[in-house]
VEXBA-87566 format. One record per residue: residue number from 0; x, y, z of N, C-alpha, C in turn. Coordinates in steps of 0.05 Angstrom, whole numbers, plus 32768, in hexadecimal, padded with zeros to 4 digits. Atoms other than C-alpha are relative to their C-alpha. Layout:
# residues N
{k->NUM npx->X npy->Y npz->Z capx->X capy->Y capz->Z cpx->X cpy->Y cpz->Z};
...
# end
This chain:
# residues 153
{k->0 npx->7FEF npy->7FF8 npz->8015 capx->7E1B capy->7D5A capz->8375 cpx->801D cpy->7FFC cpz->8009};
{k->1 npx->7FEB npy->8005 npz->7FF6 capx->7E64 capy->7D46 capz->8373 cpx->800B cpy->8012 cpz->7FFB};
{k->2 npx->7FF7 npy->7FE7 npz->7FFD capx->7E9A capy->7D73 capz->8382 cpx->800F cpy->7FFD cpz->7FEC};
{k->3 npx->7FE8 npy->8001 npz->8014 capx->7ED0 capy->7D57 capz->834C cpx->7FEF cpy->800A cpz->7FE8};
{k->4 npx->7FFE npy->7FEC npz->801E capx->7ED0 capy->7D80 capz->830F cpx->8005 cpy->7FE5 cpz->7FE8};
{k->5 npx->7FFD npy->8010 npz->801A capx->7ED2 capy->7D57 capz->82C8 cpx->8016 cpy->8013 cpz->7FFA};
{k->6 npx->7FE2 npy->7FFA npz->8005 capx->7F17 capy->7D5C capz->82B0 cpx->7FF7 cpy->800D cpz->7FE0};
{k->7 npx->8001 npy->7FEB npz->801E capx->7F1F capy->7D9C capz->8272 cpx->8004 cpy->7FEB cpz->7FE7};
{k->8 npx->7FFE npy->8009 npz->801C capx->7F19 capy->7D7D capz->822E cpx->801D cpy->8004 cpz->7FFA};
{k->9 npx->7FE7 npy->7FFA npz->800A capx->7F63 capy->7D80 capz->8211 cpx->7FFC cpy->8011 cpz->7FE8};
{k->10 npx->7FFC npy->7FE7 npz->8011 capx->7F74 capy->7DBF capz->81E7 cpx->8007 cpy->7FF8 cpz->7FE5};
{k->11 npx->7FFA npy->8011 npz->8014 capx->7F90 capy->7D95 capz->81AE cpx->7FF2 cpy->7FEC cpz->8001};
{k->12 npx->800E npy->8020 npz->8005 capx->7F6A capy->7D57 capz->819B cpx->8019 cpy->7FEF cpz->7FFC};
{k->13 npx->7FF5 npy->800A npz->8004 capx->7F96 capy->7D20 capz->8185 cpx->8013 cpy->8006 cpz->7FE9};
{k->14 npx->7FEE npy->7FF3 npz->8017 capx->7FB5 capy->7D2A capz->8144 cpx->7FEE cpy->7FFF cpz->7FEA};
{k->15 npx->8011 npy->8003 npz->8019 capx->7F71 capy->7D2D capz->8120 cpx->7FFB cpy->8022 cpz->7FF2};
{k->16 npx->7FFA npy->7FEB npz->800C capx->7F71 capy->7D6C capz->80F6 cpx->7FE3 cpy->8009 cpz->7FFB};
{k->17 npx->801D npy->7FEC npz->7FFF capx->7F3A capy->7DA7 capz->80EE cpx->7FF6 cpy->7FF8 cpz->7FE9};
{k->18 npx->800B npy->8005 npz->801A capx->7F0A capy->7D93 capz->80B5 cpx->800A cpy->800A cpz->7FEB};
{k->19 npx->7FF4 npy->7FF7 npz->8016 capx->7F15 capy->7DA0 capz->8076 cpx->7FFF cpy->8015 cpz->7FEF};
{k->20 npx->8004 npy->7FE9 npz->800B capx->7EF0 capy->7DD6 capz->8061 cpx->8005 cpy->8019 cpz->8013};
{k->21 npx->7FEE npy->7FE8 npz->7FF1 capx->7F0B capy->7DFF capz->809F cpx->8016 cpy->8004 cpz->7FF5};
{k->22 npx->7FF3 npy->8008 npz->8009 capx->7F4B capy->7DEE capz->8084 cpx->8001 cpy->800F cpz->7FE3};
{k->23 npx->8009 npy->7FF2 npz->8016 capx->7F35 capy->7E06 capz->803F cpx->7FFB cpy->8021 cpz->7FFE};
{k->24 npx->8001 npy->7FE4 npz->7FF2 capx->7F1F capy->7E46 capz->805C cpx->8013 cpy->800B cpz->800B};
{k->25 npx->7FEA npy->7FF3 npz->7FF6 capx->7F59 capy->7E5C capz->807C cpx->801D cpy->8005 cpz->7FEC};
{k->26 npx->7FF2 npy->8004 npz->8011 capx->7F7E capy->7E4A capz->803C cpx->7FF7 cpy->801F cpz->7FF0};
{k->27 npx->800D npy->7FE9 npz->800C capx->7F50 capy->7E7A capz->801B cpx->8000 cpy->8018 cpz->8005};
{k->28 npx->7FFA npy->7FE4 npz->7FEF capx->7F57 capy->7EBA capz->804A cpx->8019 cpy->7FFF cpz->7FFD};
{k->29 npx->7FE5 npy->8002 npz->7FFF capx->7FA1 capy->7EA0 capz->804B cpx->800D cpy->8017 cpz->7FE6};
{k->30 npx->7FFA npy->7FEE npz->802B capx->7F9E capy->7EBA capz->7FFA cpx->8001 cpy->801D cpz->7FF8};
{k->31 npx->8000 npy->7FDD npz->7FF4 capx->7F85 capy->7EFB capz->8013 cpx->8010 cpy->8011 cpz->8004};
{k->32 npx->7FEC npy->7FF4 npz->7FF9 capx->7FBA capy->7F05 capz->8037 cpx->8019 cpy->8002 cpz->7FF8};
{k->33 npx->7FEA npy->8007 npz->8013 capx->7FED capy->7EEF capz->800B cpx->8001 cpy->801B cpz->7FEC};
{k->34 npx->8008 npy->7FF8 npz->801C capx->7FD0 capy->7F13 capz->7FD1 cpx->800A cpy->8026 cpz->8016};
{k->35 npx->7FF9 npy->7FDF npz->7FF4 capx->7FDA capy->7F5F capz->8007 cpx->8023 cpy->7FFB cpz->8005};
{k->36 npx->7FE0 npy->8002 npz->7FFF capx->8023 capy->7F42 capz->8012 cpx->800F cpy->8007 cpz->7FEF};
{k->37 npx->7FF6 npy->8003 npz->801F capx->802F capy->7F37 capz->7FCA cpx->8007 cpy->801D cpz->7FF8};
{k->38 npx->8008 npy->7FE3 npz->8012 capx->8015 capy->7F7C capz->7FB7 cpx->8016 cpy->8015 cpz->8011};
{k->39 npx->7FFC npy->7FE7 npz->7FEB capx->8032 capy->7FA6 capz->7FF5 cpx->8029 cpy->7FEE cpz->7FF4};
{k->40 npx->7FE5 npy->800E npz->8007 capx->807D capy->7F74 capz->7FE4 cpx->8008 cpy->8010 cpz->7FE9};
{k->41 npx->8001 npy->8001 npz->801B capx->8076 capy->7F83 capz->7F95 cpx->800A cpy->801F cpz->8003};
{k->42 npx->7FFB npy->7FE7 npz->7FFB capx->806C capy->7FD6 capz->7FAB cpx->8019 cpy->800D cpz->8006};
{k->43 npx->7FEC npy->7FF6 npz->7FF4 capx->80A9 capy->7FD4 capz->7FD4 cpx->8016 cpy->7FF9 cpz->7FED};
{k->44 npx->7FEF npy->8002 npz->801D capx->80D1 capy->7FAB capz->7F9A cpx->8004 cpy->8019 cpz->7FEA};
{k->45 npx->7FFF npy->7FF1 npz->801A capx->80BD capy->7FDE capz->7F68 cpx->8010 cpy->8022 cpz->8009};
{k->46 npx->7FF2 npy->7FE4 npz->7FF1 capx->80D2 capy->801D capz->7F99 cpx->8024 cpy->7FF6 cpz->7FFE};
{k->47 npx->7FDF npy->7FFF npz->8006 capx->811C capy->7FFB capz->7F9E cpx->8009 cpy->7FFD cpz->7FEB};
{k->48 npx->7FF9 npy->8003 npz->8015 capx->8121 capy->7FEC capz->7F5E cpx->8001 cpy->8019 cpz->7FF5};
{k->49 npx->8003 npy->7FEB npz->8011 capx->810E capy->8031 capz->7F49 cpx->7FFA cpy->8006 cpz->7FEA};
{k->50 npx->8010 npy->7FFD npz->8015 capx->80DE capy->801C capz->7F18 cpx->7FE5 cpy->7FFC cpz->7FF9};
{k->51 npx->8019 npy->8011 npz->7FFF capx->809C capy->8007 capz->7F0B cpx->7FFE cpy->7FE1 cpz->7FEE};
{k->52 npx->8000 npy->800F npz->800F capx->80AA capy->7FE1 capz->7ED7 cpx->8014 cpy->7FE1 cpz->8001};
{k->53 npx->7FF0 npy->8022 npz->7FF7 capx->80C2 capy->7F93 capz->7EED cpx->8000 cpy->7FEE cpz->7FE1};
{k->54 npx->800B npy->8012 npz->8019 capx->80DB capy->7F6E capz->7EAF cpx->801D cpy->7FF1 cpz->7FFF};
{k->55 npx->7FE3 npy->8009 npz->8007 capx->8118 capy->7F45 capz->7E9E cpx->8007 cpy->7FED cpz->8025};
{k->56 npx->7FFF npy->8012 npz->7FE8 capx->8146 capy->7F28 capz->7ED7 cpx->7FF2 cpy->8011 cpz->8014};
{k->57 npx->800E npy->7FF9 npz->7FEE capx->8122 capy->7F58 capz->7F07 cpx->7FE5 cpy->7FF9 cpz->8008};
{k->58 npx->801F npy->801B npz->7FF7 capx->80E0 capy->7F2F capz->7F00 cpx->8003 cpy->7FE7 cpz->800F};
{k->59 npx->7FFA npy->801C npz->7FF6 capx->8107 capy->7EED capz->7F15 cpx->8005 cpy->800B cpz->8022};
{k->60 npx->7FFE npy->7FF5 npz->7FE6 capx->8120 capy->7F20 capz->7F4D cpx->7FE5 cpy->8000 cpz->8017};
{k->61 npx->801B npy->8001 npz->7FF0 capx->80E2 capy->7F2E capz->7F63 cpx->7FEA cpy->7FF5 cpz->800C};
{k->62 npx->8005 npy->8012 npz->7FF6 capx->80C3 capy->7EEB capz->7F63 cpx->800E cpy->7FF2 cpz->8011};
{k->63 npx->7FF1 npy->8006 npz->7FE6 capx->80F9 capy->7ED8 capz->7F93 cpx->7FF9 cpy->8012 cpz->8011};
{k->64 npx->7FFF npy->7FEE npz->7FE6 capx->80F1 capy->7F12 capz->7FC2 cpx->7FE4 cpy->7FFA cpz->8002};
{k->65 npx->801A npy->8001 npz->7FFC capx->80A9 capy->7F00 capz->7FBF cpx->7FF7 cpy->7FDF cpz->800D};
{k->66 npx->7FF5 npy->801E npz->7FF5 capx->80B8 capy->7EB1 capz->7FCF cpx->8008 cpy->8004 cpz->801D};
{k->67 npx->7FF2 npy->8002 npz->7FE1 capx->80E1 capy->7EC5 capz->8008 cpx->7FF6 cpy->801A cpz->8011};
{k->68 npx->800D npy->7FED npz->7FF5 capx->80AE capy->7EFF capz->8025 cpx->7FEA cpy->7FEF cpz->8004};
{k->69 npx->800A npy->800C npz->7FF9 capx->807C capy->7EC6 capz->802A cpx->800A cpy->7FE9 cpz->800F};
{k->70 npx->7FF0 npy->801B npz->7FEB capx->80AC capy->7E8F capz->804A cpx->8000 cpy->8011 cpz->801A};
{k->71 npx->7FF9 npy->7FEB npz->7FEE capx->80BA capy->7ED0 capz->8078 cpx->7FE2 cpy->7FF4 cpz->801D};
{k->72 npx->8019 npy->7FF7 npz->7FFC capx->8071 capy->7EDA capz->8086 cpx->7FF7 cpy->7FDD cpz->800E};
{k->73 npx->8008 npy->8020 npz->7FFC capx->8064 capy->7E8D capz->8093 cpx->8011 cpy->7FFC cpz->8016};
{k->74 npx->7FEE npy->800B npz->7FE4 capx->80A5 capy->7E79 capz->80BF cpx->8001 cpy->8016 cpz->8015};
{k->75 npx->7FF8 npy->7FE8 npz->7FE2 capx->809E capy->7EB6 capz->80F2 cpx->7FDF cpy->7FF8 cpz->8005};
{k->76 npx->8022 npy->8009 npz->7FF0 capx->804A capy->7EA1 capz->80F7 cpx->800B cpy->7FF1 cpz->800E};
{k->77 npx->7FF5 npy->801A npz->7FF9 capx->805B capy->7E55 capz->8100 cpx->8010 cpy->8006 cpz->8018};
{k->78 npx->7FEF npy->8003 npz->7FE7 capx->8091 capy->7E61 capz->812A cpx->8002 cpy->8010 cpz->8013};
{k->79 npx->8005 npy->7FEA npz->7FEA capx->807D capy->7E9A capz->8159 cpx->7FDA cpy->7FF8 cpz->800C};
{k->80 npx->801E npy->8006 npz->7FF4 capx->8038 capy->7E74 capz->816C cpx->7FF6 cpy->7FED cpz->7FE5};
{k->81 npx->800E npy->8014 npz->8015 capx->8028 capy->7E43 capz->8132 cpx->7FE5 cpy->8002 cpz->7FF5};
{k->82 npx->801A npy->7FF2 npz->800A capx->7FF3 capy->7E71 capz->8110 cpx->8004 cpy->8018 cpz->7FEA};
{k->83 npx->7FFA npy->7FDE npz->800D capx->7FF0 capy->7EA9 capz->80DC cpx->7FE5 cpy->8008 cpz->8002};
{k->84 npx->801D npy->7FF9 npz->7FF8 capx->7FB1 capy->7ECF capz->80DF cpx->7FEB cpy->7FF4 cpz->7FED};
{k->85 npx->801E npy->8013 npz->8006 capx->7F82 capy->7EAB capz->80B8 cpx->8007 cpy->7FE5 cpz->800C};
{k->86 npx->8005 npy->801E npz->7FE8 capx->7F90 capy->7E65 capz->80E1 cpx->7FF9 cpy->800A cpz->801B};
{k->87 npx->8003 npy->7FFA npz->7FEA capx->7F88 capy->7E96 capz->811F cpx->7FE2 cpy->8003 cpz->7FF9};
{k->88 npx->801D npy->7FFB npz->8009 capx->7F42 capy->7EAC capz->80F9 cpx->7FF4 cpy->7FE1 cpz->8000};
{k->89 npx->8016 npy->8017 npz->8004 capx->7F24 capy->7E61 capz->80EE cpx->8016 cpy->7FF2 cpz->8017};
{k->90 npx->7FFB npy->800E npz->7FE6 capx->7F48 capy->7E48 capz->8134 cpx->8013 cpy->7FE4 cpz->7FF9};
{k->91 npx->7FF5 npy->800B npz->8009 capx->7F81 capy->7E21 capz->8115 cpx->8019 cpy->8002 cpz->8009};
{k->92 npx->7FEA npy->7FF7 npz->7FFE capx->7FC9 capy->7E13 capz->8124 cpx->800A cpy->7FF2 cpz->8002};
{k->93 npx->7FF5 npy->800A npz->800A capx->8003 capy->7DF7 capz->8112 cpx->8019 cpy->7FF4 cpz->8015};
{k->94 npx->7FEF npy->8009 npz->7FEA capx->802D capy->7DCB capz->8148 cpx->8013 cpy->7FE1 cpz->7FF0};
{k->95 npx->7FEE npy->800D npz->8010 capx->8062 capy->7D96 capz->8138 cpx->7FF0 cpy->7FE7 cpz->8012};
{k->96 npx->8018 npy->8020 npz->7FFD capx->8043 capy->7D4B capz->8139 cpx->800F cpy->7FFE cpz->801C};
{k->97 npx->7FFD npy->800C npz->7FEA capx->8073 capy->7D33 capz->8175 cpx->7FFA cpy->800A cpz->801C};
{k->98 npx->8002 npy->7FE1 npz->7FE7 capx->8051 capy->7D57 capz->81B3 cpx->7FEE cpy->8010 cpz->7FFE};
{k->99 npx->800D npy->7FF7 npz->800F capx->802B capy->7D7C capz->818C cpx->8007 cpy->8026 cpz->800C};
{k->100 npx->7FEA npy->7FE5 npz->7FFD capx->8068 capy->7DBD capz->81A0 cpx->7FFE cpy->8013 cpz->7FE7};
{k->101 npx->7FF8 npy->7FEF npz->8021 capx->8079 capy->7DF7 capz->8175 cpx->800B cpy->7FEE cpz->7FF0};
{k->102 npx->7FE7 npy->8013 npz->8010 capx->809F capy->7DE2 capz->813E cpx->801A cpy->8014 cpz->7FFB};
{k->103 npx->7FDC npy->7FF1 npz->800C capx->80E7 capy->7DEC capz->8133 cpx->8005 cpy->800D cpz->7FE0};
{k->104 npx->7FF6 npy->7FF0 npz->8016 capx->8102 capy->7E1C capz->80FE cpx->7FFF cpy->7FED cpz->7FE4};
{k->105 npx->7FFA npy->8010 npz->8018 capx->8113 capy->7DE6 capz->80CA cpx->7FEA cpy->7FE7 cpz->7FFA};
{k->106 npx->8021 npy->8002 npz->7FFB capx->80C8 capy->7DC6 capz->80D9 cpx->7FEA cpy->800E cpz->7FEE};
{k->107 npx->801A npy->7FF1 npz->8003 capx->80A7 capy->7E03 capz->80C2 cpx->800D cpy->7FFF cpz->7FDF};
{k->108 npx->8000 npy->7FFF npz->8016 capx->80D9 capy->7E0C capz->8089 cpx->7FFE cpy->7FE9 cpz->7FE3};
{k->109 npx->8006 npy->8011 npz->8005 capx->80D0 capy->7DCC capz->806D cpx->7FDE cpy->8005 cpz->7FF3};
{k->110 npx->800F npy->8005 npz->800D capx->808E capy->7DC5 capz->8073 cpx->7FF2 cpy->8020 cpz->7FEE};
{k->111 npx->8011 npy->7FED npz->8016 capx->8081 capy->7E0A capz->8049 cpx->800E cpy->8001 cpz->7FEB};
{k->112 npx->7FF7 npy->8009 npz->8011 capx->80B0 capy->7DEC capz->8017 cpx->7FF3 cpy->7FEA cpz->7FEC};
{k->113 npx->8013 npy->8015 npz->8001 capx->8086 capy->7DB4 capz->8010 cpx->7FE4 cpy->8003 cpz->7FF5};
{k->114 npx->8019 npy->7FEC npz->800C capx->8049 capy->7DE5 capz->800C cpx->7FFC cpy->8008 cpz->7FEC};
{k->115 npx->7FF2 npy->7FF2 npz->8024 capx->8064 capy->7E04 capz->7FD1 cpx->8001 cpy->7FF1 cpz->7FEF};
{k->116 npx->8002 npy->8011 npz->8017 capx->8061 capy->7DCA capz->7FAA cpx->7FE7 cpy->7FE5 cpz->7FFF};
{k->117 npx->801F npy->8019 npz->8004 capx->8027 capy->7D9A capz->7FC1 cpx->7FE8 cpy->8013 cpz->8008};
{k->118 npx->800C npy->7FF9 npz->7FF9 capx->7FF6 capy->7DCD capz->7FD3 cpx->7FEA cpy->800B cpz->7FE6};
{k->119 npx->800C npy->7FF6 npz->8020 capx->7FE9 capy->7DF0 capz->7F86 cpx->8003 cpy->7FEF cpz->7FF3};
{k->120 npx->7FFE npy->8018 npz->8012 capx->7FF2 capy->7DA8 capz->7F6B cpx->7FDD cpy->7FF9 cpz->800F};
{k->121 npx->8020 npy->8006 npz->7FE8 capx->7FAF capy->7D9E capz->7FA1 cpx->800A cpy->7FDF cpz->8003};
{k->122 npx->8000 npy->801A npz->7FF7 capx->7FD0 capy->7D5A capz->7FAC cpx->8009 cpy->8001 cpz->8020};
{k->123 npx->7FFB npy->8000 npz->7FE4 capx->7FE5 capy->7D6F capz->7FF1 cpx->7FE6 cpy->8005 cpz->8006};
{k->124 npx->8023 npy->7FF5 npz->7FEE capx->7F96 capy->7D88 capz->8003 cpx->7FF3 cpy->7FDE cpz->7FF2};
{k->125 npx->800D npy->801E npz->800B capx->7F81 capy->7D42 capz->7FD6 cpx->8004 cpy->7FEB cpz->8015};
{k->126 npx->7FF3 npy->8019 npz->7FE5 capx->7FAD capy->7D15 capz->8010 cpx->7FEA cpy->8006 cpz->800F};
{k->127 npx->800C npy->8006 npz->7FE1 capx->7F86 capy->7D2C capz->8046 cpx->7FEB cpy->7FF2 cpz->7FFE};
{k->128 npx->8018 npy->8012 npz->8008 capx->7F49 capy->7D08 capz->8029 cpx->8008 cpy->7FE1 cpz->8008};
{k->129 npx->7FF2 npy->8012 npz->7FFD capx->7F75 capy->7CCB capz->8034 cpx->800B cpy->7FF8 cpz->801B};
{k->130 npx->7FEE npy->7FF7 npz->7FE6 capx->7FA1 capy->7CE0 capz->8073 cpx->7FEE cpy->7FF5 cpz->800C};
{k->131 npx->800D npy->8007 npz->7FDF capx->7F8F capy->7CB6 capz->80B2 cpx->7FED cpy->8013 cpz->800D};
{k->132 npx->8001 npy->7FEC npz->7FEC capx->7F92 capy->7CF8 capz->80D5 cpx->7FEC cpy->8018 cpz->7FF3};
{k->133 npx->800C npy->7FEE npz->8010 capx->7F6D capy->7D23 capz->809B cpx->801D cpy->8019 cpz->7FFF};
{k->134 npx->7FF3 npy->7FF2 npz->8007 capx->7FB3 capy->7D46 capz->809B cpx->8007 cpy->8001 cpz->7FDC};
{k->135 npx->7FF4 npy->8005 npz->8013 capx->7FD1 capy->7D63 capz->8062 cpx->8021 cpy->7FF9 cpz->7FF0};
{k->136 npx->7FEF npy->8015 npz->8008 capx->8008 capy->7D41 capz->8035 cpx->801B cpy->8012 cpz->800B};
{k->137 npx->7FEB npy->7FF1 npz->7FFD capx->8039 capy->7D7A capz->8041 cpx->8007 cpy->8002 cpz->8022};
{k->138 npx->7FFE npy->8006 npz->7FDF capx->8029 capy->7D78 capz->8091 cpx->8009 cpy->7FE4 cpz->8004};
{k->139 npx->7FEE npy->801B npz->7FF3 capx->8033 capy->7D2D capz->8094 cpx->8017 cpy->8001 cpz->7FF7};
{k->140 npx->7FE4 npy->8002 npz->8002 capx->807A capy->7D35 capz->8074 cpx->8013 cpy->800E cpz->800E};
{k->141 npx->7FF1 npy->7FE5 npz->7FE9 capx->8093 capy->7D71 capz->809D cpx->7FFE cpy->7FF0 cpz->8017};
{k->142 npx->8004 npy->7FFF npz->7FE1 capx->807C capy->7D52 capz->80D6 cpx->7FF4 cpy->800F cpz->8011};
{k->143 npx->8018 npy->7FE6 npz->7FF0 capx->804C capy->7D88 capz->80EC cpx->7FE3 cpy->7FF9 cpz->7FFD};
{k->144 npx->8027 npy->8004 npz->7FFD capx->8001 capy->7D88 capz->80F9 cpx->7FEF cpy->8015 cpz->7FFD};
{k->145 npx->8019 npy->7FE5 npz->8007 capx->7FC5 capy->7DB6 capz->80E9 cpx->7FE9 cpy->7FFA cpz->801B};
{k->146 npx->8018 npy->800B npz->7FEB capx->7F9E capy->7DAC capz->8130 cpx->7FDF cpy->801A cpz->8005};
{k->147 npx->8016 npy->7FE3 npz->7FFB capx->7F5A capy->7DDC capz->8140 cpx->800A cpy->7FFF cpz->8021};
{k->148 npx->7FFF npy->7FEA npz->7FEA capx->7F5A capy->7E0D capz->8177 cpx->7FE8 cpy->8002 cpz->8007};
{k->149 npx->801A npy->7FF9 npz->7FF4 capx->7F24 capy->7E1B capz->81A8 cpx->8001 cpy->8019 cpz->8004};
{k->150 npx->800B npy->7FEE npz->8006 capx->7F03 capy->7E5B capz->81AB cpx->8010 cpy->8010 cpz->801C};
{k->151 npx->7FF6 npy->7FF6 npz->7FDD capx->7F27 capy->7E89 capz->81E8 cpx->7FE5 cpy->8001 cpz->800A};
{k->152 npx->8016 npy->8002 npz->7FF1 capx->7EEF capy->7E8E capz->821C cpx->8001 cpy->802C cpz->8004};
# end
Protein backbone atom coordinates (compact mmCIF):
# COMPACT_ATOMS: atom_id res chain seq x y z
CA UNK A 1 0.00 0.00 0.00
CA UNK A 2 1.33 3.41 -0.92
CA UNK A 3 1.91 6.00 1.49
CA UNK A 4 0.85 9.19 -0.82
CA UNK A 5 -2.64 10.19 -0.15
CA UNK A 6 -4.94 11.04 -3.42
CA UNK A 7 -5.15 14.70 -3.60
CA UNK A 8 -8.97 16.18 -1.89
CA UNK A 9 -11.46 16.68 -4.62
CA UNK A 10 -11.73 20.63 -4.99
CA UNK A 11 -14.57 22.29 -2.92
CA UNK A 12 -15.85 24.18 -5.93
CA UNK A 13 -16.05 22.31 -9.18
CA UNK A 14 -15.34 24.45 -12.15
CA UNK A 15 -17.96 26.82 -12.93
CA UNK A 16 -20.60 24.10 -13.53
CA UNK A 17 -23.61 24.96 -11.49
CA UNK A 18 -25.88 22.72 -8.96
CA UNK A 19 -28.69 21.08 -11.03
CA UNK A 20 -31.57 22.51 -11.64
CA UNK A 21 -34.00 21.29 -9.62
CA UNK A 22 -31.69 21.96 -6.50
CA UNK A 23 -31.63 25.29 -7.74
CA UNK A 24 -35.46 25.25 -8.01
CA UNK A 25 -35.70 24.13 -4.53
CA UNK A 26 -33.89 26.60 -2.82
CA UNK A 27 -35.84 29.12 -4.89
CA UNK A 28 -38.88 27.62 -3.37
CA UNK A 29 -37.89 27.64 0.51
CA UNK A 30 -36.32 31.05 -0.61
CA UNK A 31 -40.40 32.11 -1.00
CA UNK A 32 -40.91 30.90 2.44
CA UNK A 33 -38.74 33.01 3.64
CA UNK A 34 -39.58 35.92 1.81
CA UNK A 35 -43.19 35.50 2.31
CA UNK A 36 -42.12 35.62 6.88
CA UNK A 37 -40.08 38.87 5.80
CA UNK A 38 -42.87 40.34 3.89
CA UNK A 39 -45.37 39.65 6.65
CA UNK A 40 -43.03 40.46 9.83
CA UNK A 41 -41.77 44.03 7.27
CA UNK A 42 -45.63 44.81 6.40
CA UNK A 43 -46.36 44.45 10.62
CA UNK A 44 -43.67 46.81 11.38
CA UNK A 45 -44.90 49.30 8.39
CA UNK A 46 -48.34 49.25 9.76
CA UNK A 47 -47.08 49.92 13.63
CA UNK A 48 -45.17 53.24 12.22
CA UNK A 49 -47.63 54.27 10.25
CA UNK A 50 -50.14 53.98 12.99
CA UNK A 51 -52.56 52.21 11.03
CA UNK A 52 -53.67 49.12 9.76
CA UNK A 53 -55.06 50.28 7.00
CA UNK A 54 -52.24 50.75 3.88
CA UNK A 55 -53.95 52.58 0.96
CA UNK A 56 -53.04 55.56 -1.20
CA UNK A 57 -49.32 56.84 -1.37
CA UNK A 58 -48.65 54.71 1.74
CA UNK A 59 -49.09 51.47 -0.31
CA UNK A 60 -46.36 52.71 -2.91
CA UNK A 61 -44.49 53.43 0.56
CA UNK A 62 -44.68 50.24 1.59
CA UNK A 63 -43.85 48.39 -1.50
CA UNK A 64 -40.62 50.27 -1.41
CA UNK A 65 -39.76 49.55 2.19
CA UNK A 66 -40.56 46.01 1.25
CA UNK A 67 -38.15 46.17 -2.08
CA UNK A 68 -35.44 47.45 -0.04
CA UNK A 69 -35.98 44.91 3.20
CA UNK A 70 -35.39 42.17 0.65
CA UNK A 71 -32.25 43.76 -1.25
CA UNK A 72 -31.27 44.17 2.67
CA UNK A 73 -31.89 40.52 3.34
CA UNK A 74 -30.04 39.37 0.07
CA UNK A 75 -26.80 41.79 0.06
CA UNK A 76 -25.81 41.08 3.83
CA UNK A 77 -26.39 36.87 2.92
CA UNK A 78 -24.29 37.20 -0.42
CA UNK A 79 -21.92 39.31 1.03
CA UNK A 80 -21.21 37.99 4.56
CA UNK A 81 -20.61 34.22 3.12
CA UNK A 82 -22.48 34.01 -0.28
CA UNK A 83 -25.60 32.14 1.14
CA UNK A 84 -29.01 32.94 2.70
CA UNK A 85 -30.45 30.10 4.47
CA UNK A 86 -32.17 28.16 1.99
CA UNK A 87 -28.87 27.94 -0.40
CA UNK A 88 -27.16 26.96 3.06
CA UNK A 89 -30.24 24.25 3.27
CA UNK A 90 -29.74 22.59 -0.42
CA UNK A 91 -25.63 23.23 -0.18
CA UNK A 92 -25.48 26.21 -2.54
CA UNK A 93 -23.51 29.38 -2.83
CA UNK A 94 -22.98 32.25 -4.42
CA UNK A 95 -19.18 33.35 -5.35
CA UNK A 96 -18.11 35.85 -8.08
CA UNK A 97 -17.09 33.95 -11.54
CA UNK A 98 -13.27 35.34 -11.41
CA UNK A 99 -11.73 33.09 -8.60
CA UNK A 100 -14.68 31.97 -7.65
CA UNK A 101 -14.15 34.95 -4.26
CA UNK A 102 -16.94 36.63 -2.40
CA UNK A 103 -18.40 39.05 -4.39
CA UNK A 104 -18.09 42.70 -4.12
CA UNK A 105 -20.93 44.96 -2.96
CA UNK A 106 -21.93 46.18 -6.44
CA UNK A 107 -21.75 42.21 -7.68
CA UNK A 108 -24.39 41.27 -5.36
CA UNK A 109 -26.35 44.46 -6.02
CA UNK A 110 -26.51 44.10 -9.51
CA UNK A 111 -27.02 40.79 -9.76
CA UNK A 112 -30.41 41.08 -7.40
CA UNK A 113 -31.36 43.82 -9.72
CA UNK A 114 -31.18 41.64 -12.45
CA UNK A 115 -33.19 39.04 -10.33
CA UNK A 116 -35.95 41.24 -10.03
CA UNK A 117 -36.61 41.33 -13.50
CA UNK A 118 -35.51 38.02 -15.31
CA UNK A 119 -36.41 35.70 -12.63
CA UNK A 120 -40.64 36.25 -12.54
CA UNK A 121 -40.33 36.68 -16.38
CA UNK A 122 -38.70 32.70 -15.80
CA UNK A 123 -36.44 33.81 -18.71
CA UNK A 124 -33.55 33.98 -16.39
CA UNK A 125 -34.31 30.09 -14.93
CA UNK A 126 -35.28 29.32 -19.03
CA UNK A 127 -31.27 30.47 -19.93
CA UNK A 128 -29.84 27.97 -17.85
CA UNK A 129 -31.32 25.27 -20.10
CA UNK A 130 -29.06 26.92 -22.66
CA UNK A 131 -26.07 28.29 -20.44
CA UNK A 132 -22.72 26.39 -21.17
CA UNK A 133 -22.42 26.43 -17.44
CA UNK A 134 -26.30 25.62 -16.61
CA UNK A 135 -26.00 29.12 -14.94
CA UNK A 136 -28.59 31.49 -14.72
CA UNK A 137 -29.17 34.54 -17.14
CA UNK A 138 -29.02 37.00 -14.21
CA UNK A 139 -25.71 35.19 -12.77
CA UNK A 140 -24.02 35.23 -16.16
CA UNK A 141 -24.55 39.11 -16.37
CA UNK A 142 -23.52 40.04 -12.79
CA UNK A 143 -20.76 38.08 -13.12
CA UNK A 144 -21.48 35.74 -10.22
CA UNK A 145 -21.98 31.94 -10.05
CA UNK A 146 -24.42 29.54 -8.29
CA UNK A 147 -21.66 26.64 -7.34
CA UNK A 148 -22.80 23.43 -4.86
CA UNK A 149 -21.31 22.95 -1.57
CA UNK A 150 -20.20 19.77 0.01
CA UNK A 151 -21.75 18.46 2.99
CA UNK A 152 -19.45 19.61 6.34
CA UNK A 153 -18.01 16.25 7.52
Amino acid sequence: MSGARAAAPPLVPADAAPGLARRLASMAYESLLLFAVAFLGTWVFQFAAGTLRIEGWRLHLLQVFLLLLFAAYFLWCWLRGGQTLAMKTWRIRLVAKGGHGPLTPATALLRFVLALILVPTLVGILWSRVDRDGQFLHDRLAGSLLVPTQRPD
